[in-house]
C-alpha positions as CSV (number, residue, x, y, z in Angstrom):
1,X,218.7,134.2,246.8
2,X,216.7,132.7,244.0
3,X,213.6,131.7,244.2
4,X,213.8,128.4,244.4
5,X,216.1,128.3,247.6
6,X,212.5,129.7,249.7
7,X,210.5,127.1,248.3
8,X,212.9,124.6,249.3
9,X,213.2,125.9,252.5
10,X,209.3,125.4,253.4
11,X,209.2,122.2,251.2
12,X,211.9,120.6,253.5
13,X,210.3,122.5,256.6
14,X,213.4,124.8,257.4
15,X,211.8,127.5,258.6
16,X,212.9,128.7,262.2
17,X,212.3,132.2,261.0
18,X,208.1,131.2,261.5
19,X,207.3,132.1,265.4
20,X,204.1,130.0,266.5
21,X,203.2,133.4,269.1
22,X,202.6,137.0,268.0
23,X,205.8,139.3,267.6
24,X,206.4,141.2,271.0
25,X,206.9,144.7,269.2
26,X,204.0,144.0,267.1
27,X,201.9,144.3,270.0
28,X,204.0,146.8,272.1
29,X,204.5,149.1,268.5
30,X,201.3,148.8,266.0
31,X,199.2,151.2,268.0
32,X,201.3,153.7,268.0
33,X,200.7,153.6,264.0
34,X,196.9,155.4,265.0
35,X,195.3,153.3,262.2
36,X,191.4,153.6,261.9
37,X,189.0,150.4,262.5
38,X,189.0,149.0,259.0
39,X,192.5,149.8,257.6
40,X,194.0,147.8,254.7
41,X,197.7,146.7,255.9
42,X,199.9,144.6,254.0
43,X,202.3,142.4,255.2
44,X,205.1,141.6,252.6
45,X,207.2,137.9,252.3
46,X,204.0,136.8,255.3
47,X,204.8,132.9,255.2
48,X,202.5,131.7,257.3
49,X,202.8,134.1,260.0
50,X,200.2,134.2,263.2
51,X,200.9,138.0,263.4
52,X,197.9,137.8,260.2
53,X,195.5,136.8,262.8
54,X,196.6,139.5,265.6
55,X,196.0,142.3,262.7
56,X,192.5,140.9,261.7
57,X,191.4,140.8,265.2
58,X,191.9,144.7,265.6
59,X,189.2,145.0,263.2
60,X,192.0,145.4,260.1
61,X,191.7,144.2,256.8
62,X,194.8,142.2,256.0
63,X,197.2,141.7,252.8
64,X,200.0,138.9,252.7
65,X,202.2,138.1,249.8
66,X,204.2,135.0,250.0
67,X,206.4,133.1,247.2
68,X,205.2,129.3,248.9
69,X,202.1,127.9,247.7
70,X,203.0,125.2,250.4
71,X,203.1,127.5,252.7
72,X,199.9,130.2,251.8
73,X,197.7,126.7,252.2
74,X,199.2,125.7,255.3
75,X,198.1,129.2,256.9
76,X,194.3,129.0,255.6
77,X,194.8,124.9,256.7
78,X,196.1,125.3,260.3
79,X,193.9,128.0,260.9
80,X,190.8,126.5,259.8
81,X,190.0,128.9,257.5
82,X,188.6,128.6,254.2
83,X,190.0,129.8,251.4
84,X,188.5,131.2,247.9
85,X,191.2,131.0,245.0
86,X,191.3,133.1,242.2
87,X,193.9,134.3,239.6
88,X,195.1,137.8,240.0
89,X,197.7,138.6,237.0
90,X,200.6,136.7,238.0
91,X,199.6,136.1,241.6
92,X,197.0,133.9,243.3
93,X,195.0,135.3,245.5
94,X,194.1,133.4,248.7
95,X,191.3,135.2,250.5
96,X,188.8,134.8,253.5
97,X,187.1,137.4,255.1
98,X,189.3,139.9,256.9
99,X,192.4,138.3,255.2
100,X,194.0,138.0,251.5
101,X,197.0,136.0,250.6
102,X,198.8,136.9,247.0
103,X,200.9,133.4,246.4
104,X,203.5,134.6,244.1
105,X,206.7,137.7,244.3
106,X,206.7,140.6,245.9
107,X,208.4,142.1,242.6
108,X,205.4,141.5,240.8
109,X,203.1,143.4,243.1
110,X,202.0,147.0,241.7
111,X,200.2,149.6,243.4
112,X,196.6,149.0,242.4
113,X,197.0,145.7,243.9
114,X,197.3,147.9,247.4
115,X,195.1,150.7,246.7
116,X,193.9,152.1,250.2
117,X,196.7,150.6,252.4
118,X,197.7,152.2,255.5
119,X,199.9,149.8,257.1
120,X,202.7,147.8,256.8
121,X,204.5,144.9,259.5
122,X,207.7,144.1,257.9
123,X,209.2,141.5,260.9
124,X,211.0,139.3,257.9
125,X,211.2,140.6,254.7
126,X,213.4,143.2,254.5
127,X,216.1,140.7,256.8
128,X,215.5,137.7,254.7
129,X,217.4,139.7,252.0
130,X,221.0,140.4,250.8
131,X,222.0,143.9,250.3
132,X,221.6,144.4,246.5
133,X,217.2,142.8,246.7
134,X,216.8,144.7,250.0
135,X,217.3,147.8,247.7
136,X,215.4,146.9,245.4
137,X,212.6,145.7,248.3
138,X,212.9,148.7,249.3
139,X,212.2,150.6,246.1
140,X,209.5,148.4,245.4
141,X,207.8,149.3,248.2
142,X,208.0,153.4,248.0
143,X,206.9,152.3,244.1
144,X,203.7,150.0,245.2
145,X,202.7,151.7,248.6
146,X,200.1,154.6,248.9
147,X,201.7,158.2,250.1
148,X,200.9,158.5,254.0
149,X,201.4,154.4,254.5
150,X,203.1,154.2,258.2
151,X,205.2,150.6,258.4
152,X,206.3,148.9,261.5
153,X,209.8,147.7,260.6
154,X,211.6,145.3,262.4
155,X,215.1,144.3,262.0
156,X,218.0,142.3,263.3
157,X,221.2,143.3,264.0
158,X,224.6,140.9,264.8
159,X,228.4,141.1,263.7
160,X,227.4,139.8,259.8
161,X,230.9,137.9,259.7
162,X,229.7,135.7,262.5
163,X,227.0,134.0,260.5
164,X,225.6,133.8,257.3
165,X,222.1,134.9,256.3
166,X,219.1,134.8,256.0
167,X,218.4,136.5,258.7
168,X,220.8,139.3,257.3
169,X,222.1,142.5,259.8
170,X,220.2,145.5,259.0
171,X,221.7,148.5,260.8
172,X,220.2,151.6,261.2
173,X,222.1,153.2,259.3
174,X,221.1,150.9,256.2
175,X,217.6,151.7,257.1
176,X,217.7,155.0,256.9
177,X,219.6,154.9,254.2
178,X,217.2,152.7,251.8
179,X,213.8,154.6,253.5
180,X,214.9,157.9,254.2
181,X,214.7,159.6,250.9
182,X,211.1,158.9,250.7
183,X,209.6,158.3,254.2
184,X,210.2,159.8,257.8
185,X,212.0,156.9,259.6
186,X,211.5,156.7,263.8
187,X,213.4,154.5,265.6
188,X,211.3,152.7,268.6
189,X,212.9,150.3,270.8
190,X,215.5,148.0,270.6
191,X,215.9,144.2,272.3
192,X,218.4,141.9,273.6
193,X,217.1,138.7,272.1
194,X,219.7,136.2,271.8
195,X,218.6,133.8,274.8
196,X,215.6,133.5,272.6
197,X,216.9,132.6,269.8
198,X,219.3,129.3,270.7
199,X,219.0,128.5,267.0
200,X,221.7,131.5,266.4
201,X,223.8,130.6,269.4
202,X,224.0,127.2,267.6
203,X,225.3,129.1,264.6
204,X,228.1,130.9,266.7
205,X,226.3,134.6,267.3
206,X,227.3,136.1,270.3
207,X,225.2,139.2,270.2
208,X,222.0,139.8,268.2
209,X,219.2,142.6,269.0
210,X,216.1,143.1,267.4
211,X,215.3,147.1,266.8
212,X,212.2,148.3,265.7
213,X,211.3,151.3,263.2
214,X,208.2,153.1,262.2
215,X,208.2,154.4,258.5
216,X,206.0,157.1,257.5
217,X,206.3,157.4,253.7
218,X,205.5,160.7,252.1
């Protein structure tokens, strides 16, 4: 999973993973996070996501990160927004009001670049990884995120040996497993989502569920 294979993926416009509608359990889920008017959430590995928008609307102050330039500009483009540029480190930070954009890795996030954060939606990051990054995502982010952060998690789950990721299985058992140790993990509600998805039907799944967690890390 090199860089390079995400870049080509939006440069060649493979991305079935983006979702031109807000994610169900996003709406069904976030409130029961009980996050103030105002909040700073981040939402890691963000592409170009819509779910940006939802989370502004609620009066939220957002934070993306994405690897894609290509695809950071296409957000600010097809959303007529404007966006101011500057260099942050490493990263480039795409902003507007209510939302900021770091172009660049997750890996090279630190914790002062999410001072005050209280929120996380993780819908596909922690899936668009093998096993070994997705512990090291996950160590990242006890490393980077503020004590008391609540994430919405979102993960899906299908016999692995039926297709190849990305999307990878994520089992609860994994979950708790890489979050556990340093956050309270709920589990919320769970979907049968393969008539949606006839992208992974094509690819020979025969079962595939979306389940939803909330994180609370301490």
């Amino acid at each position: 999973m090199e860089k390079s294979f995400w870049r080509e993926r939006w440069e060649k416009n493979e991305i079935g993973f983006h979702q031109s509608h807000f994610h169900p359990f996003l709406l069904q889920h976030w409130p029961s996070l009980n996050l103030r008017l105002g909040s700073r959430v981040f939402v890691p590995l963000c592409g170009k996501s819509r779910d940006l928008l939802w989370l502004r609307d609620q009066g939220l102050d957002v934070i993306g990160v994405e690897l894609s330039k290509l695809a950071v500009e296409d957000f600010f483009k097809e959303n007529q927004l404007t966006a101011t540029v500057t260099q942050h480190g490493e990263l480039a930070l795409y902003g507007c009001p209510g939302i900021h954009i770091f172009c660049g890795d997750f890996f090279k996030l630190t914790a002062a670049d999410l001072t005050g954060v209280a929120g996380v939606f993780d819908r596909a990051s922690l899936v668009a990884l093998p096993p070994a990054m997705r512990r090291d995502y996950a160590a990242h982010m006890q490393k980077i995120l503020p004590p008391g952060t609540q994430t919405l998690l979102v993960c899906f789950t299908y016999p692995q040996e039926q297709m190849n990721g990305p999307p990878f299985s994520v089992e609860a058992a994994e979950v708790h497993a890489l979050f556990a140790p340093a956050s309270e993990v709920t589990f919320l509600a769970e979907a049968d989502v393969l008539n949606n998805e006839p992208r992974f039907k094509q690819r020979g799944l025969t079962h595939l569920h979306e389940k939803t967690f909330r994180l609370r890390y301490r």
